[in-house]
N, C-alpha and C positions, 0 to 999 in steps of 0.2 A: 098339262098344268105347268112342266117346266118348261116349256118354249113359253106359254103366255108369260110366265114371274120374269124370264127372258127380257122377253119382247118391253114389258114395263118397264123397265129396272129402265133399261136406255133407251124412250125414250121421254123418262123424269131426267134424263141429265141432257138430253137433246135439246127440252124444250126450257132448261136453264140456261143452256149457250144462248138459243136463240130469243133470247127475253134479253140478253146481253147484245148482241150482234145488231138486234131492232133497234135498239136507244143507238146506237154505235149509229147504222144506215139512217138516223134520222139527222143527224148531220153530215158531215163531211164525210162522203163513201169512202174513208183511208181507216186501214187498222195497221199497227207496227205490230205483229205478232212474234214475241220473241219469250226463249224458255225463262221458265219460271224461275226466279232464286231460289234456293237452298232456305226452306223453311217460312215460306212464303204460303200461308194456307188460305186464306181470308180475300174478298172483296176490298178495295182502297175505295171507297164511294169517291166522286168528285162531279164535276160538273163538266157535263160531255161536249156543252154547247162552247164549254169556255176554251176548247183543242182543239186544232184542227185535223191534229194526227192523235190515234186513242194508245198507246203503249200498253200490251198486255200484261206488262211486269209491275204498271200502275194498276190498271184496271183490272186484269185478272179475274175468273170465276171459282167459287168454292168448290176446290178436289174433293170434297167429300162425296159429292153425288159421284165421281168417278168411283171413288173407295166403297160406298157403298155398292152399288153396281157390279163388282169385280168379286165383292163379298158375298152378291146374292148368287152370284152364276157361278160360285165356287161350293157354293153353300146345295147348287143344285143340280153340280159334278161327283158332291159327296151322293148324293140320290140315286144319280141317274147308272152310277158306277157300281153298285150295289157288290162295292166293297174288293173291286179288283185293283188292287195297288198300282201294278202295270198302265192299267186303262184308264186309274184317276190320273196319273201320274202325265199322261201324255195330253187330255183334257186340260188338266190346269196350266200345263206350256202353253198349249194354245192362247188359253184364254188371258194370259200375262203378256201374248204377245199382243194381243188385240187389244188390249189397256193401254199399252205403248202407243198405240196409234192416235192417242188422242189431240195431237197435232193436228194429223188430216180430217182429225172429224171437228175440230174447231176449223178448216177451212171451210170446209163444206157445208156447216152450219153458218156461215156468214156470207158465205155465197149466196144460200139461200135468201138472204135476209139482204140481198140487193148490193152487199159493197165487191166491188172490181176491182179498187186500187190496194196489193198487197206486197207488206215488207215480213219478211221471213228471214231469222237466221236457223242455218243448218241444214237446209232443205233437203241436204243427201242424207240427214239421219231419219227423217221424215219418211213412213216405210209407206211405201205406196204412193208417193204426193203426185206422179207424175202419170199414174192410172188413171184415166179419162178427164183431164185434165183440161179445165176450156178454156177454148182460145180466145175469149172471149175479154178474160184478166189481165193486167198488165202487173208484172212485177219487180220489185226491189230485193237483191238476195243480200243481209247483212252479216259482218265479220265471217268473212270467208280468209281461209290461212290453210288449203292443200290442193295445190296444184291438180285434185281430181276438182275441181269448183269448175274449173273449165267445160265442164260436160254440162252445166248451168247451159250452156248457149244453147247447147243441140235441143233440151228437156224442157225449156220452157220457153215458151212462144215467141211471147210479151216482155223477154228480158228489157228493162227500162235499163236498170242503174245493178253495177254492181258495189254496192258500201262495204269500206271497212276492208280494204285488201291487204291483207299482212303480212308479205313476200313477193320479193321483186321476182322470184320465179313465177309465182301465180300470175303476175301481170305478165309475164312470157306466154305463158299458159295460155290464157286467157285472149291475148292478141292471138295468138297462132286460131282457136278454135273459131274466131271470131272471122280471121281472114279467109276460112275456109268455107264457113256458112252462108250459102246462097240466101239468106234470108238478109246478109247486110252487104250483097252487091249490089247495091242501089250508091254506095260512098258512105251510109251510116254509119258513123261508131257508136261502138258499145260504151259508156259512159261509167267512169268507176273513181272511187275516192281510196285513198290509200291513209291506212293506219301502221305507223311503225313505231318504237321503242327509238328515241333518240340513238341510243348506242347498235339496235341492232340497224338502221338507219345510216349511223358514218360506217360502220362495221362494211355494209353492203357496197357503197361507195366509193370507202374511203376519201371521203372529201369534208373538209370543213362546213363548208356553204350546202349541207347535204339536201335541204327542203328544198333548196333553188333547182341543183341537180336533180333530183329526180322526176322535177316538173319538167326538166327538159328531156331527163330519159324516156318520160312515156314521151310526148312528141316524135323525138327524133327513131326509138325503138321499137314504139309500138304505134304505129300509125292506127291500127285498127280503134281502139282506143283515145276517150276525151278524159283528160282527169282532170275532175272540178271538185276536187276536193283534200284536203291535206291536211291529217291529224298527227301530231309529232307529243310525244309526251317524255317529260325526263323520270318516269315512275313517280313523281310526289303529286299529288294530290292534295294537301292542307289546304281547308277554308280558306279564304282572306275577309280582313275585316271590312266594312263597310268604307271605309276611309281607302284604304286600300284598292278597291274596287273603281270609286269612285276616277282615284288619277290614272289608273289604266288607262279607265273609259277618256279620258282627257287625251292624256298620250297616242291613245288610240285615233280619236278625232285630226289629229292633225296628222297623222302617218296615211291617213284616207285621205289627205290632199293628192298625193300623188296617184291615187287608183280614178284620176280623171270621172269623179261620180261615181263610178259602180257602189252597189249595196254593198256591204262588210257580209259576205256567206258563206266563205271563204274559214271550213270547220280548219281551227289551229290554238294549240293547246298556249294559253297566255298567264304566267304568271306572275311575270314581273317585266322591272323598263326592258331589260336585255332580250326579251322575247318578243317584246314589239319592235326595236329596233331589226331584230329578224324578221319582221315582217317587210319592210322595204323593199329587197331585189325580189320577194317572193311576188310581190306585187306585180311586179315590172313582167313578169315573164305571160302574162297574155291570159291569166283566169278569167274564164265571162264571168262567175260570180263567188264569192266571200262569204264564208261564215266564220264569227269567231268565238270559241268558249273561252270565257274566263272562268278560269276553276274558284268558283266559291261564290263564283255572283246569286 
């Protein structure tokens, strides 16, 4: 009776992923899996057709079937231990680790449900992700910041893109692990966007022009490595008003004269004229493609 209460318990929270995961694989086979905020309990509903990427931090699935589940198999640890302190004591670790896991079991449940293309952050916290693990997936590993991330190359097959690099060490890291992998002697590089803190950024440098520099650092330092991507933030974040928004977007329009056509893909954090005019020599230095956020648009 207690392995069947078991056996239900998950897979009512299974077959909740995968009621999520099917609406997901009926569009665009891409999920950005990334952990949950701090107090975040609840389903965002929206409209799956209107993304082409699903964010699980929008999307998300209700933890309760998780908390219930971890309740009923704790519930039938109280049972099964028939009151030895020691033996409940080493059951319920268990069972708290394997609640943790519920990362790889939202892979797995999405796997099944047909999507391939997957962005993950934290993947070394992820206990088990890389236990039978198909090669079949290709993936994106986001906000990575410790130079173990570089074992990213050897662990997953399909390494696409690595987003969000937060230490010019890790881009060492990450070139070296990359130079050594027989899987990109063919001349491929590994493909990575760099996230840094304005000040920890000149700090790294020391250089004024620090976004142009470091587009040249990975070039000329990291040959293994393409960086097509450059997020630079001075910590503020405040909205801007509509109006505001609007002459960016203008300012913006004519500083794209100079990127000879390319799309604007080119991630770079914009908040006022002084930061678009930084955009110009970053232009210049050879990105295939531009993304830009304006904070508050």
């Amino acid at each position: 009776m207690a392995a069947t209460a078991a056996g239900d318990s998950k897979g009512t929270f299974r077959s909740a992923l995968f009621v999520v995961a099917t609406r997901i694989g009926s569009g665009r086979r891409e999920v950005l899996l990334n952990r949950r905020r701090p107090g975040r309990r609840q389903v965002a509903a929206r409209s799956l057709e209107e993304d082409l990427t699903v964010d699980f931090d929008d999307l998300d699935f209700d933890v309760s079937e998780l908390t219930e589940t971890t309740d009923r198999l704790e519930n039938i640890v109280e049972v099964v231990s028939n009151g030895n302190r020691h033996r409940r004591r080493d059951l319920k670790t268990s069972i708290s680790a394997s609640a943790r896991n519920a990362h790889w079991l939202q892979l797995q449940v999405l796997y099944d449900a047909g999507i391939r293309n997957f962005r993950h952050s934290n993947l070394l916290q992820t206990r088990g992700f890389n236990k039978d693990l198909p090669t079949n997936v290709s993936w994106r590993v986001v906000n990575v910041r410790r130079t173990s991330a570089a074992s990213f190359v050897d662990r997953l097959f399909n390494l696409e893109v690595v987003e969000g690099v937060h230490d010019i060490e890790v881009l060492n890291a990450l070139n070296a692990s990359v130079s050594k992998n027989k899987r990109y002697r063919d001349g491929r590089r590994l493909k990575v966007s760099v996230a840094l803190a304005q000040s920890s950024l000149e700090s790294s440098l020391s250089v004024a022009g620090a976004e142009t520099e470091l587009i040249t650092y990975v070039k000329d330092e990291c040959p293994s490595l393409e960086c097509i991507g450059l997020y630079v933030s001075d910590g503020s974040e405040d909205l801007l008003d509509e109006s505001r928004v609007r002459s960016l977007r203008e300012q913006l329009g004519q500083v794209m004269g100079i990127a000879d056509g390319r799309k604007l893909e080119f991630s770079y954090f914009v908040q006022d004229a002084e930061d678009v005019i930084r955009l110009e020599p970053i232009l210049a230095t050879g990105l295939s493609s531009l993304r830009l956020d304006i904070v508050g648009a």
